[in-house]
C-alpha positions as CSV (number, residue, x, y, z in Angstrom):
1,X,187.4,89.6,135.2
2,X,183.6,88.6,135.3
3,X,181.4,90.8,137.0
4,X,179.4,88.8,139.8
5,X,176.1,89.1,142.1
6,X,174.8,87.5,144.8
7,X,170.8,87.7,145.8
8,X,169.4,86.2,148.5
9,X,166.6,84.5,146.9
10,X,162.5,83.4,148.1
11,X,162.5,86.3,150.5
12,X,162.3,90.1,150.8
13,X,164.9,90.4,153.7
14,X,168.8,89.9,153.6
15,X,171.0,87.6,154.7
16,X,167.3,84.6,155.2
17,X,166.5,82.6,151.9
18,X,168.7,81.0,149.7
19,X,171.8,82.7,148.8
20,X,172.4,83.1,144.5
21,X,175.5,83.8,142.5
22,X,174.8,85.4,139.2
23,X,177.9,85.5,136.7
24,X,177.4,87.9,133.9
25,X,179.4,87.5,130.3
26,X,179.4,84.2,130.4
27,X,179.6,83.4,126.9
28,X,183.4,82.7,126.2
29,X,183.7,80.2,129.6
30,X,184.0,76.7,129.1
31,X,182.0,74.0,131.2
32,X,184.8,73.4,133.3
33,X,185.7,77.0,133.7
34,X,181.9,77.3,135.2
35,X,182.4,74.7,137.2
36,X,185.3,76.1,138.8
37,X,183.6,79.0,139.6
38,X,181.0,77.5,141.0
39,X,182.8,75.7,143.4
40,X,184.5,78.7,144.0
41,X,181.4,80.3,145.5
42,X,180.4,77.0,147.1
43,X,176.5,78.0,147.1
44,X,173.4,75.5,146.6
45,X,173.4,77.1,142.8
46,X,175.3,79.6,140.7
47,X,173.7,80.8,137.2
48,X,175.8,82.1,134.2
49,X,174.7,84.2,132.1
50,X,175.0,84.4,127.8
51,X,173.8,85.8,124.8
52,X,170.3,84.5,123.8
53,X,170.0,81.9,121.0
54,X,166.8,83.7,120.1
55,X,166.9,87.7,120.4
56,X,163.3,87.0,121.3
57,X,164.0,85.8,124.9
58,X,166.3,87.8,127.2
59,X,169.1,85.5,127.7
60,X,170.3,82.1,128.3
61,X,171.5,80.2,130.8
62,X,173.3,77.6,132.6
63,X,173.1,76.3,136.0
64,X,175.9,74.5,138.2
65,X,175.7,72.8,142.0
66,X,179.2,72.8,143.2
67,X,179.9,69.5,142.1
68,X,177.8,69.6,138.6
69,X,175.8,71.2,135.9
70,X,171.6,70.7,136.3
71,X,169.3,71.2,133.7
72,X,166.7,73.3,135.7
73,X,166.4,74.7,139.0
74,X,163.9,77.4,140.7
75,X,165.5,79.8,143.0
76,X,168.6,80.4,140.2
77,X,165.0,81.2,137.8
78,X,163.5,83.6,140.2
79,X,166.7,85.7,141.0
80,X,168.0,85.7,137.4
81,X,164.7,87.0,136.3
82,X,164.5,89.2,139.2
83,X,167.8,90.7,138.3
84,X,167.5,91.1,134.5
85,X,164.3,92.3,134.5
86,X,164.7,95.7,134.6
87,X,161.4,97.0,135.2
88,X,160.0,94.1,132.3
89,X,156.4,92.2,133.5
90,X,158.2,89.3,131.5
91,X,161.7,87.5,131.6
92,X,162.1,84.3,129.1
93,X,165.4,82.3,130.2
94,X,166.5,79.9,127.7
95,X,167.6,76.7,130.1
96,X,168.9,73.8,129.6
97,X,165.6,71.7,130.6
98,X,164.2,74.5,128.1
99,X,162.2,77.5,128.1
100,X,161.1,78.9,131.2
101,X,158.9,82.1,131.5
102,X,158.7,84.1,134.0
103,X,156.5,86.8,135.0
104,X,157.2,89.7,137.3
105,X,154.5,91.9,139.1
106,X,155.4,94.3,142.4
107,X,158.9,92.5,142.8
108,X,157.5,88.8,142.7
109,X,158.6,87.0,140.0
110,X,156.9,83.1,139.1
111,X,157.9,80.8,136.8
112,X,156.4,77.9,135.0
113,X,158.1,74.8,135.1
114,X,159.1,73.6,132.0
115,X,158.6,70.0,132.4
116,X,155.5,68.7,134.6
117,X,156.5,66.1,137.6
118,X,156.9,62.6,136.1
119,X,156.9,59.5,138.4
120,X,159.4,57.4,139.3
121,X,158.6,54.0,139.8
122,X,161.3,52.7,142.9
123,X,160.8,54.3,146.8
124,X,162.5,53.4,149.5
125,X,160.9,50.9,152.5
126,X,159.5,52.6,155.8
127,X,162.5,51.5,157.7
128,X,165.2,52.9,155.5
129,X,163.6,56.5,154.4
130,X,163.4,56.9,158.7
131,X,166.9,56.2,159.1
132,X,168.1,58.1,156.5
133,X,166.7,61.3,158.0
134,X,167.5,60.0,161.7
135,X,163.9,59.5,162.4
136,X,161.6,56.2,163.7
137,X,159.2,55.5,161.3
138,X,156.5,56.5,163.7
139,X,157.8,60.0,162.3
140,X,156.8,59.0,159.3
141,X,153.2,59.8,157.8
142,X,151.4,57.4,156.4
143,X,151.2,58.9,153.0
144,X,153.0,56.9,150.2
145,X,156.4,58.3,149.6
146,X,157.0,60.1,145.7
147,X,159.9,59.9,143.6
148,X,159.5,62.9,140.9
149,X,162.0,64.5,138.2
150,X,161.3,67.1,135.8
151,X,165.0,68.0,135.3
152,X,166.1,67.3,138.6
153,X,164.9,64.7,140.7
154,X,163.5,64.0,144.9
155,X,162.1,61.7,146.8
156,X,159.2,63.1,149.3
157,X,158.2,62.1,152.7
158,X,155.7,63.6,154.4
159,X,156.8,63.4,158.4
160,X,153.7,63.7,161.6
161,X,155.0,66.7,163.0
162,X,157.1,69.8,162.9
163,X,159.7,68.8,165.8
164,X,159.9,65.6,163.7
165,X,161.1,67.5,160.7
166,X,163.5,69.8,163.3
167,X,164.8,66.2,164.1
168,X,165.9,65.4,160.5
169,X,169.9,64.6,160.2
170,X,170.8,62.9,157.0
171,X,172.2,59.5,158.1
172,X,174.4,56.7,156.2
173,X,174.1,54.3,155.2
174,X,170.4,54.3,154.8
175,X,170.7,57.6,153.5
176,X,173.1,55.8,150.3
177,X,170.8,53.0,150.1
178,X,167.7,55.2,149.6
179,X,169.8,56.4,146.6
180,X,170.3,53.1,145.3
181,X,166.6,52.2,145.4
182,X,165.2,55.3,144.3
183,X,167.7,55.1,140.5
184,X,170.0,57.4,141.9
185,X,167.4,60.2,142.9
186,X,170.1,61.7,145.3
187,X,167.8,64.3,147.2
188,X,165.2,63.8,149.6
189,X,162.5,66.4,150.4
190,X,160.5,66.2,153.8
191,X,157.7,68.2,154.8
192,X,154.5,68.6,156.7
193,X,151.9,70.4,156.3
194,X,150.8,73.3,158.7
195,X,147.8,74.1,157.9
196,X,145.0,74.4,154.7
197,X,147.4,74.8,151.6
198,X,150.3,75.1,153.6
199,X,153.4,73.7,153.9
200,X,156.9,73.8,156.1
201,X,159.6,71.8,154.4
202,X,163.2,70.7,154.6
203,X,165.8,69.7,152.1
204,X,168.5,67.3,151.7
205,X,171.0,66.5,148.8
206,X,174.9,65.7,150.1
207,X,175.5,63.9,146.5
208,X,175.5,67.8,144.7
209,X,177.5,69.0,147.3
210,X,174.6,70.1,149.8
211,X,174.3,69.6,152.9
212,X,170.6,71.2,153.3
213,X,169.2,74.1,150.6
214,X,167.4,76.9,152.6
215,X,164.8,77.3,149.8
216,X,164.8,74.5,146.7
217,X,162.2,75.6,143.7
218,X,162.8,72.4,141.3
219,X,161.6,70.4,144.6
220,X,158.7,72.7,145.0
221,X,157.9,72.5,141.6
222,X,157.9,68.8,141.5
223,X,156.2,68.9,145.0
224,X,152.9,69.4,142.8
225,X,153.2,65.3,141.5
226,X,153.3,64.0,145.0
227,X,150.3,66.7,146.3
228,X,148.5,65.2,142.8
229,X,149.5,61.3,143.5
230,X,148.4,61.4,147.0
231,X,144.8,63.1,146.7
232,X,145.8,66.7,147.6
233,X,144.6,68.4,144.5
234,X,141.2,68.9,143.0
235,X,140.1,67.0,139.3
236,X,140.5,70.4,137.4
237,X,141.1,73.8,138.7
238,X,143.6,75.8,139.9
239,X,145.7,75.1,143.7
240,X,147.4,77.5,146.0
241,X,150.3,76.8,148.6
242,X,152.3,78.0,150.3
243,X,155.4,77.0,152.0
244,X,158.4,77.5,154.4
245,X,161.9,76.3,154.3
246,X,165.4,77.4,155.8
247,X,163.4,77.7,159.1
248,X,166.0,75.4,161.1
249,X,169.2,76.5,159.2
250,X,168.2,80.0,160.2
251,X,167.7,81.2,156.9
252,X,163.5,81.4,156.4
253,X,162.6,81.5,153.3
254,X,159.1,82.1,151.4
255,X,157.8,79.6,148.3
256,X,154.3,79.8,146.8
257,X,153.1,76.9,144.6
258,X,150.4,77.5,142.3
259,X,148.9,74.3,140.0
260,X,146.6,73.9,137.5
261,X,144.8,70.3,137.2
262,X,142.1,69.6,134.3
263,X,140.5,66.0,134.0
264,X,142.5,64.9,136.6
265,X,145.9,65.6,135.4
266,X,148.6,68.1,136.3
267,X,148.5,70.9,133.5
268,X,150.6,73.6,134.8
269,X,152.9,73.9,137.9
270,X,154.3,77.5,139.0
271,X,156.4,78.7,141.7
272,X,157.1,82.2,143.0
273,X,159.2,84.4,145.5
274,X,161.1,87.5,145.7
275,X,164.9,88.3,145.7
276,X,167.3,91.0,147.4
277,X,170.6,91.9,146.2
278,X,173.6,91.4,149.3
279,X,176.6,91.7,147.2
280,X,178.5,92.3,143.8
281,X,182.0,92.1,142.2
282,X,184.4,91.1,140.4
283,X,185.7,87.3,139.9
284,X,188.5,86.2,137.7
285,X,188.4,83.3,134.8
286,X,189.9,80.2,136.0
């Protein structure tokens, strides 16, 4: 038997945010035995935890969807860290995308993204990116649409208002044929902002087995390319959002964004939140 946990993650209160499985003693479980497991629990992300490759860093680890294994992702990072620290400032989690520190002060813990946004070249038209989310494309800012990875990857669309993004329903088969002209990029974040540095956000990716994700911290991370690409962000200094998602699944959670820009280029990129354990236990190995 495994020992398990399960933190509700980018929020201080139970049962909102994004819901986390954290496997401990992971070291002798095979890829597929993880997987198994992970379908098992059927939640946006489940992290598993091994030995450290360097006795330097506090562990290593490996992150599944339901349906597959992802290099990266942010709210698996925060509640991890959140849950080994053990009254540490500093957690260093050996990933698959690579190392990712994180720092923890008065139950916050932020990360640094280990790889910066990076471009894709191929959007989708107007027309399609509305009807995938079940909108008219007078829902649609007029902002250029982003296509970012950095491990995982998401296409961004900035909507006009906040009942337009309460209207959003992934629909096919625009939805499939965004996929297809974005190079596979399977997930597609939509936002609007609320107000000076910040942002209320919704996220969609049916291809790794979700539906919606109450709080996503790769797409926030990666967030920082499109804020940089479409003239959000200052030549150099250092930028402050923050953000909402969950709100319509009932689930609220809390994200801040925090980038660093010197001669016009992105330099840095963190993300932040709390976590709360709900649960532990015992699971067996498939």
């Amino acid at each position: 038997m495994l020992n398990f946990h399960i933190y509700d993650v980018f929020t201080d209160t139970a049962f909102t945010g994004n819901p986390l499985a954290i496997v401990e003693g992971a070291d002798g479980l095979t890829t597929a035995q993880m997987q198994t497991i992970a379908r098992q629990f059927n939640l946006s992300e489940t992290i598993f935890i091994q030995t450290h490759d360097d006795p330097s860093h506090t562990a290593k680890v490996r992150i599944f969807f339901p349906t597959a294994e992802i290099p990266f992702a942010g709210h698996p990072t925060i509640g991890c860290a959140l849950h080994l620290a053990n009254g540490a400032p500093t957690v260093t989690l050996e990933e698959v995308a690579g190392l990712v520190p994180v720092t923890i002060s008065d139950g916050t813990a932020e990360f640094t993204a280990p790889i910066l946004p990076r471009a894709l070249n191929t959007t989708p038209d107007r027309a399609t990116m509305a009807a995938a989310l079940g909108l008219a494309e007078h829902d649609l800012a007029p902002t250029a649409f982003g296509n970012f990875e950095g491990g995982p990857s998401f296409l961004y669309v900035e909507l006009t208002t906040l009942e337009a993004l309460s209207r959003c329903k992934i629909s096919e088969p625009a939805f499939s044929e965004t996929r297809k002209t974005a190079g596979d990029t399977g997930a597609i974040y939509a936002y609007v902002p609320t107000g000076p540095n910040t942002i209320q956000g919704r996220m969609f990716d049916p291809p790794a087995g979700i539906a919606e994700d109450p709080a996503t911290g790769s797409a926030t991370a990666l967030l920082a390319g499109h804020l940089h690409a479409t003239g959000r962000l200052p030549a150099s200094g250092t930028t402050t959002f923050t953000l909402r998602q969950g709100v319509e699944m009932g689930r609220p959670s809390d994200l801040r964004l925090t980038i660093d820009t010197a001669s016009n280029a992105l330099t840095a990129v963190r993300v932040a939140g709390q976590a709360v354990p709900v649960a532990s236990g015992q699971i067996r190995i498939p």
